[in-house]
One Martini backbone bead per residue (centre of mass of N, CA, C, O) as a GRO file, in nm:
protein
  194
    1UNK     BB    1   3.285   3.503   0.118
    2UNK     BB    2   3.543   3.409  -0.007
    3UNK     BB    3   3.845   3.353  -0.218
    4UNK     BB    4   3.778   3.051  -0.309
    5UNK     BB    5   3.509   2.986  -0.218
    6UNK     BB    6   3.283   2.774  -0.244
    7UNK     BB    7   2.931   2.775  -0.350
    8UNK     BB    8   2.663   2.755  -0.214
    9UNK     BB    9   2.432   2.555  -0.244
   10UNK     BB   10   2.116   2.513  -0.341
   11UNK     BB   11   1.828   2.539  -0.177
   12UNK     BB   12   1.562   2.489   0.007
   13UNK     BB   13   1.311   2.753   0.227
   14UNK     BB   14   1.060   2.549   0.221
   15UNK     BB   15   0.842   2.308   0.229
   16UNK     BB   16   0.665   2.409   0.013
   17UNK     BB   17   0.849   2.376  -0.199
   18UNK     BB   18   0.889   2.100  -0.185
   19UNK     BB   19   0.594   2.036  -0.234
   20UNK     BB   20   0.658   2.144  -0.537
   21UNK     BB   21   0.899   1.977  -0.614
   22UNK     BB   22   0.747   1.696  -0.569
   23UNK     BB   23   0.480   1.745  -0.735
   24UNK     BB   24   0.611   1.811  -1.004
   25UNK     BB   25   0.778   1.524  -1.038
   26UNK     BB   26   0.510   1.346  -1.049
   27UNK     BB   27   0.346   1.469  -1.280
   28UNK     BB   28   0.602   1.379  -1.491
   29UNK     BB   29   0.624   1.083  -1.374
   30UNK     BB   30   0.514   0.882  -1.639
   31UNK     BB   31   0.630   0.554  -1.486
   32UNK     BB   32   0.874   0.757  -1.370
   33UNK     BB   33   1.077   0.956  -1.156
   34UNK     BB   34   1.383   0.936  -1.155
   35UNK     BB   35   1.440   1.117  -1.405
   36UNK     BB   36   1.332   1.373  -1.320
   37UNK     BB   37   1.476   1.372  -1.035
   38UNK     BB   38   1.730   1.430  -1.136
   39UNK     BB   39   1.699   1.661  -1.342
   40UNK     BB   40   1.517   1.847  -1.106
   41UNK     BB   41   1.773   1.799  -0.852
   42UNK     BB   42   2.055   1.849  -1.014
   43UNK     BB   43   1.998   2.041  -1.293
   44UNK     BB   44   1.789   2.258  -1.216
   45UNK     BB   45   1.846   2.319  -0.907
   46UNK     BB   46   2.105   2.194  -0.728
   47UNK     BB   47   2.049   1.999  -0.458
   48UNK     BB   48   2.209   1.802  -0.608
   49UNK     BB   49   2.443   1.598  -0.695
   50UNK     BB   50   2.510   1.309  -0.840
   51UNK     BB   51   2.642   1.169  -0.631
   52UNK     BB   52   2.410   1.197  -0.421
   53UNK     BB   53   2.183   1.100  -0.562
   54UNK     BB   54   2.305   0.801  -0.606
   55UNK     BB   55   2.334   0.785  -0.265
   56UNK     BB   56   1.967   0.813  -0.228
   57UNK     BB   57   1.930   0.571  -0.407
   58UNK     BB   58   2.041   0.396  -0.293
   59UNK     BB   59   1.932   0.367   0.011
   60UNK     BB   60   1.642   0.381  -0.095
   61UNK     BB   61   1.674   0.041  -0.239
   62UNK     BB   62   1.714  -0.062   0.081
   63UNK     BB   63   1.447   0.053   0.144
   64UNK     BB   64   1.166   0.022   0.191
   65UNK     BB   65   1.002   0.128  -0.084
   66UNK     BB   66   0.965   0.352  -0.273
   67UNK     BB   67   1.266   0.502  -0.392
   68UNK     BB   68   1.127   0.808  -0.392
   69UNK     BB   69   1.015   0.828  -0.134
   70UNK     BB   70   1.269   0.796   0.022
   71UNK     BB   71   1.395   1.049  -0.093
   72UNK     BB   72   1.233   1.231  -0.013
   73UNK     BB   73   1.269   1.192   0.308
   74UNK     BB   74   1.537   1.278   0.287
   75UNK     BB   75   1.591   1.552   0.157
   76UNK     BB   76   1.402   1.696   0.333
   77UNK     BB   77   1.571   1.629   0.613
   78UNK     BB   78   1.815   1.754   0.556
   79UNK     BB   79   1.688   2.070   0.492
   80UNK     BB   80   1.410   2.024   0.678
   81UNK     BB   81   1.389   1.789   0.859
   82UNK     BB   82   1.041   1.664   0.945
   83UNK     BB   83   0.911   1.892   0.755
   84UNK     BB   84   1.064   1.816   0.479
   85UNK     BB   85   0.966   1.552   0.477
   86UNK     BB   86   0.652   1.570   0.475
   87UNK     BB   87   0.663   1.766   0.211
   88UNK     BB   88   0.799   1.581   0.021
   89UNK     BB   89   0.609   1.345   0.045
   90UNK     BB   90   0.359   1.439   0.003
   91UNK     BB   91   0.416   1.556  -0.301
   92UNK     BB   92   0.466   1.274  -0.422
   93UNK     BB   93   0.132   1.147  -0.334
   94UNK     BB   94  -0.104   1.308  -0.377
   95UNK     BB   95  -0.158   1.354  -0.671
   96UNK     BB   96  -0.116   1.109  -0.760
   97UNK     BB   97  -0.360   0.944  -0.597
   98UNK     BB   98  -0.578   1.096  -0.740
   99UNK     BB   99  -0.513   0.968  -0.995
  100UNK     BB  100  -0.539   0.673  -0.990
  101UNK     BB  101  -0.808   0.654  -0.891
  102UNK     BB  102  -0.970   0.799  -1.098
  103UNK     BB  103  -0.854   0.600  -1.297
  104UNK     BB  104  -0.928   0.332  -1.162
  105UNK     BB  105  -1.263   0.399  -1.239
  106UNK     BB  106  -1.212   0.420  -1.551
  107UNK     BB  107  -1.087   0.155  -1.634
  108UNK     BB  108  -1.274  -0.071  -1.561
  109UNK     BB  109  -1.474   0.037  -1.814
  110UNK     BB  110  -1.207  -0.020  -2.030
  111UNK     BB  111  -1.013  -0.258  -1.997
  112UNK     BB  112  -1.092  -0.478  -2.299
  113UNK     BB  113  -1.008  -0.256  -2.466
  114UNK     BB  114  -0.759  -0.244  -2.715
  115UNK     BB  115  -0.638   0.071  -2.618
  116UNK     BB  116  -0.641  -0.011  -2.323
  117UNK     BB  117  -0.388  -0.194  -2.407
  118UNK     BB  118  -0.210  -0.046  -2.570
  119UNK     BB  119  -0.135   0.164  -2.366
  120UNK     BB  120  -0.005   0.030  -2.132
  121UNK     BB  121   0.256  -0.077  -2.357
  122UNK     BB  122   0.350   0.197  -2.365
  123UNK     BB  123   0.447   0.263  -2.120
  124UNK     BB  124   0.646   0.041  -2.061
  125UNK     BB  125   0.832   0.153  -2.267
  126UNK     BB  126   0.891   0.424  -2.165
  127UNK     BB  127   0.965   0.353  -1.916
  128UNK     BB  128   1.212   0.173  -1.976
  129UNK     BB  129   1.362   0.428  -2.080
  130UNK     BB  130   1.362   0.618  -1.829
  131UNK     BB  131   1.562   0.425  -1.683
  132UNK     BB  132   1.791   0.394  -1.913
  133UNK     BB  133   1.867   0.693  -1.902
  134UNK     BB  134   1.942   0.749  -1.610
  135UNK     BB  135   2.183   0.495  -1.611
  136UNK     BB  136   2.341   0.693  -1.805
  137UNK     BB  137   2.364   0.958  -1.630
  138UNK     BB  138   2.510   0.813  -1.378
  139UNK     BB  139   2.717   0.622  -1.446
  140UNK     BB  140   2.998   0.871  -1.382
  141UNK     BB  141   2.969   0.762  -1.066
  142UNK     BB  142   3.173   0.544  -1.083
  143UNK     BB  143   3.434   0.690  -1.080
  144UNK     BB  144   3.385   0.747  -0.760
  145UNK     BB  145   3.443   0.444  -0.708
  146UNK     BB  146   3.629   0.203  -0.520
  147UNK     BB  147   3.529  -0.013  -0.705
  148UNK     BB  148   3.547  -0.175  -0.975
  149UNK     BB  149   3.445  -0.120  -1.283
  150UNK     BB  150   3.407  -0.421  -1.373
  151UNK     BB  151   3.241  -0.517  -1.113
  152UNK     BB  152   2.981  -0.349  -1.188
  153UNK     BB  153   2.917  -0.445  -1.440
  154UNK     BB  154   2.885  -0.725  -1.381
  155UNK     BB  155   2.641  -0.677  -1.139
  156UNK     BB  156   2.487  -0.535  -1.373
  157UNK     BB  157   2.425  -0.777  -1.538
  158UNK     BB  158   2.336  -0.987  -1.337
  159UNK     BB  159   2.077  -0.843  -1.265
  160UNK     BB  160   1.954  -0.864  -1.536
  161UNK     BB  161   1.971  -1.143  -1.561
  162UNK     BB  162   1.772  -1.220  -1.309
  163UNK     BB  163   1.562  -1.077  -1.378
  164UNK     BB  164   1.502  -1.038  -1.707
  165UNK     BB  165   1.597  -1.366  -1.769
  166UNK     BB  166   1.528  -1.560  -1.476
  167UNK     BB  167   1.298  -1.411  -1.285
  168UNK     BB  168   1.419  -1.323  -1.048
  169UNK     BB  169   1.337  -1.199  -0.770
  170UNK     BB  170   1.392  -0.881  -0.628
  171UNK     BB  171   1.420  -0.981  -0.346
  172UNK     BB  172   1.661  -1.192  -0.414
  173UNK     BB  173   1.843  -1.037  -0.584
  174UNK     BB  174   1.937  -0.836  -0.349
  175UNK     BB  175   1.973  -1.046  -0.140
  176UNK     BB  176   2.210  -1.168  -0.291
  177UNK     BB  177   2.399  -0.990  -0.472
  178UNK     BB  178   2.381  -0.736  -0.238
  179UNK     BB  179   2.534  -0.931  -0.014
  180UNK     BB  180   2.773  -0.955  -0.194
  181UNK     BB  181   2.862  -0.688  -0.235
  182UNK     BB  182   2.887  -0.582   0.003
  183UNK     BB  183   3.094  -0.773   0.121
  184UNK     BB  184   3.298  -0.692  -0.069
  185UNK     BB  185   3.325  -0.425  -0.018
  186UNK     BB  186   3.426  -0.455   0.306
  187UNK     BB  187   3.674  -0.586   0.203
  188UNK     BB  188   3.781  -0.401  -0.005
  189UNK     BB  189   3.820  -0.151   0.209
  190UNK     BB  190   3.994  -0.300   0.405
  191UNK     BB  191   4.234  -0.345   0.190
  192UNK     BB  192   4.264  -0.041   0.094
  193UNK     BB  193   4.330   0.116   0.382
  194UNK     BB  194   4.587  -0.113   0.483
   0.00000   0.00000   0.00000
């Protein structure tokens, strides 16, 4: 490496490195893995940018499934082939598979009783806070986006309001407002490169 030249973003080494760092996000990710997989994947390992990160997540979640499998499946992908696709996907369901099954055989037992009620709703409560500090975590990388910063806001705030307050089903809601924001970007990157 010369002088003056950036170094190399640090990599995963092989498979298994990546099978046990997608087995460690999915086993801290209790409610939602996307926060953890931030903080381990840009900020602790450095294996991605905010702005990779925001690109992969962005990606994941216009492809079917859910969008960390997704996102194991790129990463792996980028870094290892097909080979670290397997072993990042592999990663990230495998323990949780295991944990699901086991407590879904437990709970079953207990679903009536009023603290397995209180567990559940407090969980819901979690998920919520970490999927919201992600989006403010990521928020700066709205910086290098070509669309107007006002545009985003009212963008997130309009899916907001269709999820969150008129119950527009996810579905709906990605295919109608995602598919004119799409047309929207094509339309605007081809005025402004003109």
């Amino acid at each position: 490496m010369s002088v003056g030249e950036p170094a190399a973003s640090p990599a995963p080494r092989s498979p298994r490195e990546l099978f046990t760092a997608f087995t460690s996000l999915a086993l801290q990710g209790f409610g939602g893995v996307l926060p953890v997989a931030q903080r381990e994947l840009v900020d602790k390992r450095g294996w991605l940018t905010r702005e990779e990160f925001a690109e992969a997540l962005s990606v994941g979640q216009v492809l079917p499934g859910p969008n960390i499998v997704n996102m194991a499946l790129m990463i792996g992908d980028r870094f290892l082939g097909w080979r670290g696709a397997f072993a990042a996907v592999a990663g990230i369901l495998l323990a949780p598979l295991v944990i699901v099954l086991t407590l879904a055989a437990l709970y079953s037992q207990v679903a009536t009783t009023p603290m397995a009620s209180g567990a559940i709703r407090g969980m819901g409560a979690v998920a919520a806070g970490l999927i919201f500090a992600t989006a403010i975590k990521l928020a700066p990388t709205l910086k290098k986006n070509p669309l107007p910063l006002a545009l985003c806001a009212a963008a997130t705030l309009a899916t907001w309001a269709l999820v969150g307050g008129l119950r527009v089903p996810l579905a709906g809601a990605v295919l109608g407002l995602g598919g004119a924001m799409v047309a929207f970007a094509v339309w605007w990157l081809r005025r402004t490169s003109a």
